[in-house]
Structures are given as structure tokens and as C-alpha cells.
C-alpha positions in Angstrom: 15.0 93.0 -52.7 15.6 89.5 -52.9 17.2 87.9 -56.6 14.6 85.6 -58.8 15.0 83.2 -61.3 13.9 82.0 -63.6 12.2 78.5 -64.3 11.1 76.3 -67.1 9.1 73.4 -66.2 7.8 70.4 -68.4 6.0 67.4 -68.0 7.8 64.2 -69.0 6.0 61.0 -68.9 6.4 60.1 -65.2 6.6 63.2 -63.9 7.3 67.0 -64.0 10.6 68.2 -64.5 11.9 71.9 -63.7 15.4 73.7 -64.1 16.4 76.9 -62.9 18.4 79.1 -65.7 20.2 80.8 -63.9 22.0 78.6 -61.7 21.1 75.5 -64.1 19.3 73.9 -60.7 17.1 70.9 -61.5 13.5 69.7 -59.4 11.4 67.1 -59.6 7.9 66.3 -58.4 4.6 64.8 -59.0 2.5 67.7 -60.3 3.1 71.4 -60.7 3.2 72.3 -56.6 5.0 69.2 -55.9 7.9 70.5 -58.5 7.8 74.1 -58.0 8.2 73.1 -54.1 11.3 71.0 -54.8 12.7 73.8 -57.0 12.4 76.2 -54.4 14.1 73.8 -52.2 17.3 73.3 -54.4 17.5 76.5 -55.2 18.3 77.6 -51.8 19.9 74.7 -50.6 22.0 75.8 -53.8 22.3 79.4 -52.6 23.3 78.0 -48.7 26.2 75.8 -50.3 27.9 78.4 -52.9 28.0 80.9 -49.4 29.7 77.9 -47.7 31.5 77.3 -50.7 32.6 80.7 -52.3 35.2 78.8 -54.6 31.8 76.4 -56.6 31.7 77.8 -60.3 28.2 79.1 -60.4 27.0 79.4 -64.0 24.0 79.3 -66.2 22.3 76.0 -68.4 24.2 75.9 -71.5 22.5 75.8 -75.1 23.2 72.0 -74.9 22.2 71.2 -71.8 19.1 72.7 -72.7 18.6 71.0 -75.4 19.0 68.1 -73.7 16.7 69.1 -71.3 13.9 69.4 -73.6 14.6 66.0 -75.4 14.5 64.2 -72.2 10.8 66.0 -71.8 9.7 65.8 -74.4 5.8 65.3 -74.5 3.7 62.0 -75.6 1.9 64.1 -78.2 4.9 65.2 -79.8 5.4 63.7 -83.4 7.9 64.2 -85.5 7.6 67.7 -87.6 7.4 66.8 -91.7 9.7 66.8 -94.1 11.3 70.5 -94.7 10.1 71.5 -91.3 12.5 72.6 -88.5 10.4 73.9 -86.2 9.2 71.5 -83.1 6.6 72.9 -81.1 7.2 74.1 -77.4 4.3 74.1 -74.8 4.6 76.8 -72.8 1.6 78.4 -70.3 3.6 80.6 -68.0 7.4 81.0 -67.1 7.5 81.6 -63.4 10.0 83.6 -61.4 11.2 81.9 -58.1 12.7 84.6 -55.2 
């Protein structure tokens, strides 16, 4: 049974962005196959070098480089919440799994 992994991907304004959780892997691509195709990509040209490599630090995305992530994507539509209002809203149709 192969591993999966998790993915979050979000449009930014030029184009869509995706990491992998996991092994904090980024992708980018044009639309939704283009990116998932280029995640799929890193992710086991990632998996190739850390064999190669046994000594690379694999870890997960930190809570900061997350938040980063999502700053960086953030959508046009997004506005600034009101006063007394932490929330921000997160779009989110479907998390997909990569093998």
C-alpha cells in the first residue's frame, strides 16, 4: 500500500498554487490538472532524492510557513474582516490525497 499525502491547493492571481503537508512540497500550474500534475511530479522527485539522500531532514509545513502560504494566495475577493472580527474566510471544495 503505497503512502498519500496530503494537499492544499489555492488559486493566487496568476496561477494555482499547491503544497504537500507532509513533506512541505510546493507545485505550480495553470489550472487544477496543470498543478495537481506538477505536485505529483515533485512529490516523487522528492521521494527519489531523500532515497538518494537518506541524511535530507524530511519534515512537515510549519504553522508559519503556512501562514505564509495562505497570505501569498490569498484570493481577489478577499476583503478585510470588520472590526472585532478574527476570523478570515478559507475556500475550500475538496482536500485531495496524492499516492
Amino acid at each position: 500500500m503505497e503512502k498519500k499525502y496530503t494537499a492544499i491547493v489555492r488559486k493566487s492571481k496568476l496561477e494555482y498554487v499547491a503544497i504537500c503537508l507532509e513533506l512541505n512540497v510546493s507545485a505550480r500550474g495553470e489550472d487544477l490538472a496543470d498543478v495537481e500534475k506538477n505536485l505529483r511530479t515533485a512529490i516523487e522527485l522528492y521521494l527519489v532524492d531523500i532515497k538518494e539522500h537518506p541524511e535530507t531532514a524530511v519534515s512537515s509545513i510549519s504553522t508559519d510557513e503556512f501562514i505564509e502560504f495562505l497570505r501569498d494566495t490569498e484570493p481577489e475577493w478577499y476583503k478585510e474582516p470588520g472590526e472585532g472580527v478574527l476570523l478570515r474566510p478559507l475556500e475550500v471544495h475538496e482536500v485531495p490525497s496524492y499516492a
